[in-house]
C-alpha positions as CSV (number, residue, x, y, z in Angstrom):
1,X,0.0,0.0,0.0
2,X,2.7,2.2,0.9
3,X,5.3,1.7,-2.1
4,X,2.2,1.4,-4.9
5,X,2.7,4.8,-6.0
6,X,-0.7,5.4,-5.3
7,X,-2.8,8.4,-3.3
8,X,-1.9,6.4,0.2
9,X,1.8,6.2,-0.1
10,X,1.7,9.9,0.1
11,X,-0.4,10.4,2.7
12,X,0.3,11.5,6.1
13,X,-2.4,9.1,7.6
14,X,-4.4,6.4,6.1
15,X,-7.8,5.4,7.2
16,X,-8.7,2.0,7.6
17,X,-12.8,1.2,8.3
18,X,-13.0,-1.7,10.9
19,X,-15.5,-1.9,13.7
20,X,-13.6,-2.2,17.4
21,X,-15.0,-5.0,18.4
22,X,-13.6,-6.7,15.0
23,X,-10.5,-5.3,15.6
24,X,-10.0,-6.2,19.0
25,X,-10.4,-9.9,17.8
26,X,-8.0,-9.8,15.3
27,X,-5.5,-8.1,17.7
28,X,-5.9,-10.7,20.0
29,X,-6.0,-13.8,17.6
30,X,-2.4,-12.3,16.4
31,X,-1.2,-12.6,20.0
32,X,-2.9,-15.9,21.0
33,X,-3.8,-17.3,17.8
34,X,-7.2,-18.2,19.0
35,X,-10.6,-16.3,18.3
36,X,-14.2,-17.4,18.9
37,X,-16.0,-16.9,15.3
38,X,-19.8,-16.7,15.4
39,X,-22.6,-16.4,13.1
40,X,-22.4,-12.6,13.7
41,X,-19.0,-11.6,13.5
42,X,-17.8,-14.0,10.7
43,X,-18.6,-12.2,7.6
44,X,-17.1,-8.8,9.2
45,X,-14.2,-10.8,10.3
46,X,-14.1,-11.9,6.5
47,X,-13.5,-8.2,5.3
48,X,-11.2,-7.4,8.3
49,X,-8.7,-10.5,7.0
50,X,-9.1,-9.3,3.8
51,X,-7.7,-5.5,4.5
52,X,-5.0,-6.9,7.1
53,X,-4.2,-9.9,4.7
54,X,-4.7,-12.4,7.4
55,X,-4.7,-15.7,4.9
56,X,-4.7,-18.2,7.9
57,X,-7.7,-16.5,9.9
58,X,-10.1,-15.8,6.3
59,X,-9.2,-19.4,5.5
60,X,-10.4,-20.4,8.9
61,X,-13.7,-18.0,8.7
62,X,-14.3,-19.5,5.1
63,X,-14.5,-23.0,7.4
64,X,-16.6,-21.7,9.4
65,X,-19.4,-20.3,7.3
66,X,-19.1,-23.9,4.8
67,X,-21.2,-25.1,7.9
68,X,-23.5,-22.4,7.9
69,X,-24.5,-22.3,3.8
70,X,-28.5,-22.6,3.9
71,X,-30.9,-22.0,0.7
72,X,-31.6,-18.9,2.7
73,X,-27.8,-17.4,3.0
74,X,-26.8,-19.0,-0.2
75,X,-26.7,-16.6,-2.1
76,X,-25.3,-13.8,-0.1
77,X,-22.2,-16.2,0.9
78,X,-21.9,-16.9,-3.2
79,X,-21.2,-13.0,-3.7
80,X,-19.6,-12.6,-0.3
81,X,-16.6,-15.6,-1.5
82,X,-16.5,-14.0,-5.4
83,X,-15.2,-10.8,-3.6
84,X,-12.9,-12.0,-1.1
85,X,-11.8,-15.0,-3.6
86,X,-12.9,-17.7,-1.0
87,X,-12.9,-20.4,-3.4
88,X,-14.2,-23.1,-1.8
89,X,-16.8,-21.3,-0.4
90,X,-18.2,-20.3,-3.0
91,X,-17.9,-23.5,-4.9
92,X,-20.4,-24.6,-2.3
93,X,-22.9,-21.7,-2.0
94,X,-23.2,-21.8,-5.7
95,X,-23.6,-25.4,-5.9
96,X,-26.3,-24.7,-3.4
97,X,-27.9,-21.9,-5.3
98,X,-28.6,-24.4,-8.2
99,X,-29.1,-27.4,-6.4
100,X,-32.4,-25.5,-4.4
101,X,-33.2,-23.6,-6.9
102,X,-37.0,-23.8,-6.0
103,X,-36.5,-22.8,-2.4
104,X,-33.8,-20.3,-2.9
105,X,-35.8,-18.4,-5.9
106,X,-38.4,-17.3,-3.4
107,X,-36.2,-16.1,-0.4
108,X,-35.4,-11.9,-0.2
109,X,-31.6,-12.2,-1.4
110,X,-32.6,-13.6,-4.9
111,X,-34.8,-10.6,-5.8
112,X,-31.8,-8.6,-5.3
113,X,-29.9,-10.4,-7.9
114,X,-28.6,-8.1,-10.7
115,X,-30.2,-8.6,-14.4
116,X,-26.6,-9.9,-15.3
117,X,-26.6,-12.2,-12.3
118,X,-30.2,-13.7,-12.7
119,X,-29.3,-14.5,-16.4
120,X,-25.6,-15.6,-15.5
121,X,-27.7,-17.7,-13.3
122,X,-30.8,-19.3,-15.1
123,X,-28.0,-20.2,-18.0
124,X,-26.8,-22.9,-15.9
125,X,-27.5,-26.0,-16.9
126,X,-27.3,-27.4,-13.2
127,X,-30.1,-25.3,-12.2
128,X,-32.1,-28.5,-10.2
129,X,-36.0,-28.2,-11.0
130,X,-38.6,-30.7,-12.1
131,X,-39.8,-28.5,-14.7
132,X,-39.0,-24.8,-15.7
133,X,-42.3,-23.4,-14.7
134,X,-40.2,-22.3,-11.2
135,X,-37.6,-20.6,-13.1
136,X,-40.0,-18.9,-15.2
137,X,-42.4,-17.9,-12.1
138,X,-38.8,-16.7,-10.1
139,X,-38.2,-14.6,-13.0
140,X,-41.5,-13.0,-12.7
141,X,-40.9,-12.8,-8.6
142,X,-37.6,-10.9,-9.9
143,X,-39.3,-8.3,-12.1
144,X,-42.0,-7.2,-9.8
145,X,-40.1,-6.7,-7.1
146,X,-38.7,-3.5,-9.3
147,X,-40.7,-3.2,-12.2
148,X,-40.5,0.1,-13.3
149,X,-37.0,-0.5,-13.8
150,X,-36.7,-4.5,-14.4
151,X,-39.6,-4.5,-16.9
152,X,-37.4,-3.5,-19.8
153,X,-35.2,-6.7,-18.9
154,X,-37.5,-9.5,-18.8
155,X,-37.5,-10.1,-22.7
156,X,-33.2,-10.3,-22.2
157,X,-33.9,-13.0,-19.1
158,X,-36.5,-15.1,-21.0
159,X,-34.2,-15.7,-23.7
160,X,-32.2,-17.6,-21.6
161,X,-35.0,-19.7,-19.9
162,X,-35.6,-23.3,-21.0
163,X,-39.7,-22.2,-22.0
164,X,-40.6,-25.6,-24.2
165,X,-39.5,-27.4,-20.7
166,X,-42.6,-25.5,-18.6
167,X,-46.0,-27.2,-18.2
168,X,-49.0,-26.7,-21.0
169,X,-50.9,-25.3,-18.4
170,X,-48.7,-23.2,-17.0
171,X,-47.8,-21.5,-20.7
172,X,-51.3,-21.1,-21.2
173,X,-52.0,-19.1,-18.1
174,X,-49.0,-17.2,-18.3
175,X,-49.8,-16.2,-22.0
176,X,-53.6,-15.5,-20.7
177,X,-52.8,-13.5,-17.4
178,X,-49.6,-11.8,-17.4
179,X,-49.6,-8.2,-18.9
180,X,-45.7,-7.4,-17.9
181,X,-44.9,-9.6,-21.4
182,X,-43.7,-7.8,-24.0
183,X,-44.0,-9.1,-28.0
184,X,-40.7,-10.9,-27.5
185,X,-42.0,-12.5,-24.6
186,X,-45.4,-13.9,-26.2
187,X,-42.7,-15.2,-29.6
188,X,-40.7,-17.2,-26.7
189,X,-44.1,-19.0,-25.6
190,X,-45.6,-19.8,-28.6
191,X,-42.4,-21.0,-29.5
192,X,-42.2,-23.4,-27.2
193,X,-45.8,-24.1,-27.4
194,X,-45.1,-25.1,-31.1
195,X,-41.9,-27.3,-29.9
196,X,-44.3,-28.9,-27.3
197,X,-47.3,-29.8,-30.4
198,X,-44.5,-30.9,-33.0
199,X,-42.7,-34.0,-31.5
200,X,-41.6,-35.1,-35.2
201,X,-39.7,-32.0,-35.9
202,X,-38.7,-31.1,-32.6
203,X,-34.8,-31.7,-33.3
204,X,-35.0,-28.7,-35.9
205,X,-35.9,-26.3,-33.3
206,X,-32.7,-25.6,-32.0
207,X,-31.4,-22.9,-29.3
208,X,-31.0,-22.1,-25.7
209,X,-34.2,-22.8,-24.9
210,X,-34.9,-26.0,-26.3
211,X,-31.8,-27.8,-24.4
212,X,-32.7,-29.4,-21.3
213,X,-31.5,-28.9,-18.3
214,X,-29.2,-32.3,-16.8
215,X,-31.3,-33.2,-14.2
216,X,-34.2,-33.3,-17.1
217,X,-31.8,-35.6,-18.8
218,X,-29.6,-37.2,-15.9
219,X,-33.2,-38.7,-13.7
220,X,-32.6,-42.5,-14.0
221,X,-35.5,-44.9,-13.5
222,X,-36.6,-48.5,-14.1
223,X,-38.7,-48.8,-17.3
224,X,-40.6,-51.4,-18.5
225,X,-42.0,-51.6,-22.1
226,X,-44.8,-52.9,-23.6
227,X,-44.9,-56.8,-23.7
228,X,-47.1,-59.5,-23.5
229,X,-50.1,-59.9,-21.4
230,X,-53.5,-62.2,-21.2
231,X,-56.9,-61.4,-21.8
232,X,-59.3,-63.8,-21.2
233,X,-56.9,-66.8,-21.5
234,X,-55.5,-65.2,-25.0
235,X,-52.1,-63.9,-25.1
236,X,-52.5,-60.7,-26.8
237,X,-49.9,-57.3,-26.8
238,X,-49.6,-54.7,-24.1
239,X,-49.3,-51.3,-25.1
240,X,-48.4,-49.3,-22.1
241,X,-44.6,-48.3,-20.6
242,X,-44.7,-48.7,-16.6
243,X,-41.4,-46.6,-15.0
244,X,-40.8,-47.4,-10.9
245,X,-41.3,-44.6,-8.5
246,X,-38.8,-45.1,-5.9
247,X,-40.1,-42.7,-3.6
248,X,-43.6,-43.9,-3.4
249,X,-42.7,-47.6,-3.8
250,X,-45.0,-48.8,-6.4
251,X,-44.8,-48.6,-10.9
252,X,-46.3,-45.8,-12.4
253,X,-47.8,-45.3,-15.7
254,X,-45.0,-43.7,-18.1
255,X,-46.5,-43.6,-21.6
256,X,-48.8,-45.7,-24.0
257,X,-46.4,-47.0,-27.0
258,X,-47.2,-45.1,-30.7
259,X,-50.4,-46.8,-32.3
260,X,-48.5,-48.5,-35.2
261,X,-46.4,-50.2,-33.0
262,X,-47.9,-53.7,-31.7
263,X,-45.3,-56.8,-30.9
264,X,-41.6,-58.0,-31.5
265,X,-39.8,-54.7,-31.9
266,X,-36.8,-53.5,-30.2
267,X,-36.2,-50.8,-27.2
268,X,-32.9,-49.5,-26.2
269,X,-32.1,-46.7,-23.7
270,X,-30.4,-43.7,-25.3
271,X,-29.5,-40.2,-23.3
272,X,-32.6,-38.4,-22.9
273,X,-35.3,-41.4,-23.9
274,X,-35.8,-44.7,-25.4
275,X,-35.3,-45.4,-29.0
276,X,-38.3,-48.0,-30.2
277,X,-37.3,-49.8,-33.5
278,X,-39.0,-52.0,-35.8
279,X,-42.0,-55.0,-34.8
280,X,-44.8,-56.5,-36.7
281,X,-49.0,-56.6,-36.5
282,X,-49.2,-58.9,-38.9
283,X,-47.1,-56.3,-41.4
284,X,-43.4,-55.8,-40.4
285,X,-42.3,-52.0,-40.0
286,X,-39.9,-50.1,-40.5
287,X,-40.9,-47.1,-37.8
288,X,-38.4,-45.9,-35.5
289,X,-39.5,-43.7,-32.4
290,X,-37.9,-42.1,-29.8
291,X,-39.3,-41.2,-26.3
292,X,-38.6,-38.0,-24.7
293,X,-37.9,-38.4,-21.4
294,X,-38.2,-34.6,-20.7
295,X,-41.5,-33.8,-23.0
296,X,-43.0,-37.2,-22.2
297,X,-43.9,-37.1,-26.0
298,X,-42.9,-40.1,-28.6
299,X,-41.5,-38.4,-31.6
300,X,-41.3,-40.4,-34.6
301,X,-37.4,-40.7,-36.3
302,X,-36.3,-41.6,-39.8
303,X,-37.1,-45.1,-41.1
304,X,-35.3,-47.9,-40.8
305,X,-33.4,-48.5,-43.9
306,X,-35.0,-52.7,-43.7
307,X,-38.1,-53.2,-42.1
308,X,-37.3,-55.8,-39.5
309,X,-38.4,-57.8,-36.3
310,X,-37.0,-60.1,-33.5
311,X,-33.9,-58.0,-34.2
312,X,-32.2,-56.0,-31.2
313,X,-31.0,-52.5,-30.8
314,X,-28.1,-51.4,-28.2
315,X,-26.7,-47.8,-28.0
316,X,-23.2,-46.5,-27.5
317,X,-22.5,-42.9,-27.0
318,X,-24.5,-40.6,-29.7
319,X,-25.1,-44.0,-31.4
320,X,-27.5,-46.6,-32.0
321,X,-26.7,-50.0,-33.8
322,X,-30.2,-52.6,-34.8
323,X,-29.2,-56.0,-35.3
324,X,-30.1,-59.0,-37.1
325,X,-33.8,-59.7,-36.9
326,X,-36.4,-61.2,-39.9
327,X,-37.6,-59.3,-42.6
328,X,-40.7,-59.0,-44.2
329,X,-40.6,-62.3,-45.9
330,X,-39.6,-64.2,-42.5
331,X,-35.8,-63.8,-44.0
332,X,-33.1,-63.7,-41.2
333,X,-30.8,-61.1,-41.4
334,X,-27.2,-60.9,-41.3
335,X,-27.8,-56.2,-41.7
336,X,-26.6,-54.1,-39.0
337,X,-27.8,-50.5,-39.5
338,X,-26.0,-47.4,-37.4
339,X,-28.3,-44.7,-36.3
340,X,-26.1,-41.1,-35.7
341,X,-28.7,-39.5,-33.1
342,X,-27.3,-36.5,-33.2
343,X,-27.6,-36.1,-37.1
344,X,-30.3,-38.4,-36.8
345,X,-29.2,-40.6,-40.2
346,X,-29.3,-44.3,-40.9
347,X,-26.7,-45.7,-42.6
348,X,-25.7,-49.5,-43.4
349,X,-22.7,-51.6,-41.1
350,X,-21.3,-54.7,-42.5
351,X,-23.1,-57.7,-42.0
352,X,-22.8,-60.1,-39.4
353,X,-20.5,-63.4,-40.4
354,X,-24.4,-65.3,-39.8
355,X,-27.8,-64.3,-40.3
356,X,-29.6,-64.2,-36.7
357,X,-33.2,-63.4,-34.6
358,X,-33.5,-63.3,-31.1
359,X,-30.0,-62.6,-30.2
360,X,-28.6,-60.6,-27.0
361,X,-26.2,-57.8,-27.8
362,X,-24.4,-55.4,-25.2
363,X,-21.2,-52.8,-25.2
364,X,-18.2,-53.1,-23.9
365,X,-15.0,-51.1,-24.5
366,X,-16.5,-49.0,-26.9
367,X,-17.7,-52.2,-29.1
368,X,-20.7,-53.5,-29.5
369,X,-20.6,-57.7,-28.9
370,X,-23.7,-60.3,-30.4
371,X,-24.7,-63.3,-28.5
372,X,-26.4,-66.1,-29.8
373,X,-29.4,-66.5,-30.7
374,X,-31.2,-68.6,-33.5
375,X,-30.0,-68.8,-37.1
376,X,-32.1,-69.5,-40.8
377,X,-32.7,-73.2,-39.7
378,X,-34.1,-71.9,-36.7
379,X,-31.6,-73.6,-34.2
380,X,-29.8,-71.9,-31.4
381,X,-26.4,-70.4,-32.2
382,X,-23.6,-69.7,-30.2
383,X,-22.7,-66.8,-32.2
384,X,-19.9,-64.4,-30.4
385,X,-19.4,-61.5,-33.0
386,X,-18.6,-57.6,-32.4
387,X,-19.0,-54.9,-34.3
């Protein structure tokens, strides 16, 4: 401070803003190196290290208040570490901040949040909700809190919040009740209104908006699709997905499968869904859909290049490779076809060294590995091939 250069190396006295009884601790911590931190004094204490450069004591103080972070204080502590560069700290309170995003949107300290901070904020894609209809009603909270001078910001913020992923209901109310919108707003929810009604073309309504969040991606359940089932001592096809609720210990309807699709098709798990290949009613198909875990909506996906049944599918990273199976004419197949999800194309493998129906196939070490099952003649195989 002294040899900077600056105004206070040429002073004849320097003023330094600490409160006694802050001071008094820190004098005496330097002689005994002990001090009694509370919930009171610690963020004071904070500043006080920071002006005296007292590493050891702020490191202990950012200890201290890692105990006390609380969706209530969470946000406070975040800006409180940013500006004395308490790094853990405020690793924690942000994780926090995103983690209870729906308890922490509603508490004093959010609604103080800068328009910079609050989009900075709602960008994240760690932001932890079950749907966006919170962030959308926190950003509302935000703007009426100082709407005079927040109103012209609102547009900016929705830009950045993940609309297609709030409820039907909610977008319709919104759209009906709310007269802070603006143009720009109403375009954001009829856009995502539109992305909600158009499963098939969903993946060419790209932006910001239509990404979902990870924990809309990352929730992992148990599914069960379709199958067989009896009716009246008949064994006919059952059309409904069941997914278990571990919380209320019991399986809960998930979805009905498409219409077209009836028995002997394929279902593999890919990020974000299930990806439903393939099956016959009497006519074998070539229809591929995939289920979107976060719209709950099937959306149908480009043909398979040969219709096919009793074939399986298995996915490994953005792909998905359909294998083996009968054709239209009961022919077993030897075809492998590679779906690219992310360009969502087809395109032909080479064959397998044996036609096959009914086999098993997993990945492992970034391959994909066929297991058995039954050949042209109809007889088990012990077919071991990887693609």
């Amino acid at each position: 401070m002294f040899r900077s250069g600056l105004e206070k190396s040429t002073s004849a006295s320097v003023l330094l803003t600490m409160e006694p009884d802050i001071l008094r601790k820190v004098i005496d911590y330097i002689y005994t190196g002990e001090i009694e931190l509370t919930i009171d004094n610690v963020e004071r204490m904070v500043i006080a290290c920071d002006v005296l450069q007292l590493n050891t004591l702020k490191t202990a103080c950012e200890s201290f208040m890692l105990k006390l972070i609380e969706p209530a204080n969470c946000i406070r502590l975040m800006k409180l570490s940013a500006l004395y560069q308490l790094k853990v700290l405020q690793r924690n309170a942000s994780r926090m901040v995103k983690s209870e995003f729906k308890h922490v949107a509603f508490v004093d300290e959010f609604k103080e949040l800068s328009c910079t901070e609050l989009i900075e904020l709602i960008k994240n894609d760690d932001v932890n909700v079950d749907d966006e209809d919170v962030v959308f009603e926190a950003v509302l909270g935000w703007t009426r809190h100082d709407l005079e001078h927040r109103k012209e910001c609102l547009e900016m913020i929705l830009a950045h919040v993940r609309l297609p992923y709030c409820s039907r209901n909610y977008l319709r109310f919104i759209g009906d009740k709310e007269d802070m919108l603006t143009a720009k707003c109403f375009k954001y929810i009829h856009e995502a209104m539109a992305f909600q009604a158009d499963t098939v073309h969903q993946h060419e309504m790209s932006s910001c908006r239509t990404l979902p969040r990870k924990n809309f991606r990352t929730k992992s359940c148990l599914v069960v699709v379709g199958g067989l089932t009896t009716d009246q001592g008949k064994e006919v096809s059952y059309n409904l997905c069941h997914y278990y609720d571990e919380d209320k210990g019991r399986w809960e309807l998930m979805t009905e499968l498409p219409p077209s699709v009836v028995g002997i098709y394929s279902v593999c798990r890919v990020e974000g869904g299930l990806l439903l290949t393939g099956g016959t009613s009497g006519d074998v198909t070539d229809k591929c859909w995939l289920y979107n875990m976060a719209t709950k909506k099937w959306e149908m996906m480009p043909p398979l290049g040969t219709a096919r049944y009793y074939h399986r599918t298995v996915s490994l990273g953005d792909s998905v490779y359909v294998v083996g199976g009968m054709d239209v004419e009961d022919k077993v197949l030897a075809s492998v076809e590679h779906l690219n999800l992310k360009r969502r194309q087809w395109s032909i493998m080479p064959d397998l060294q044996h036609a096959v129906f009914g086999s098993m196939v997993a990945t492992y070490n970034n391959k994909v590995f066929v297991f058995g099952g039954r050949d042209a003649q109809d007889v088990d195989t012990s077919l071991l091939a990887g693609v």
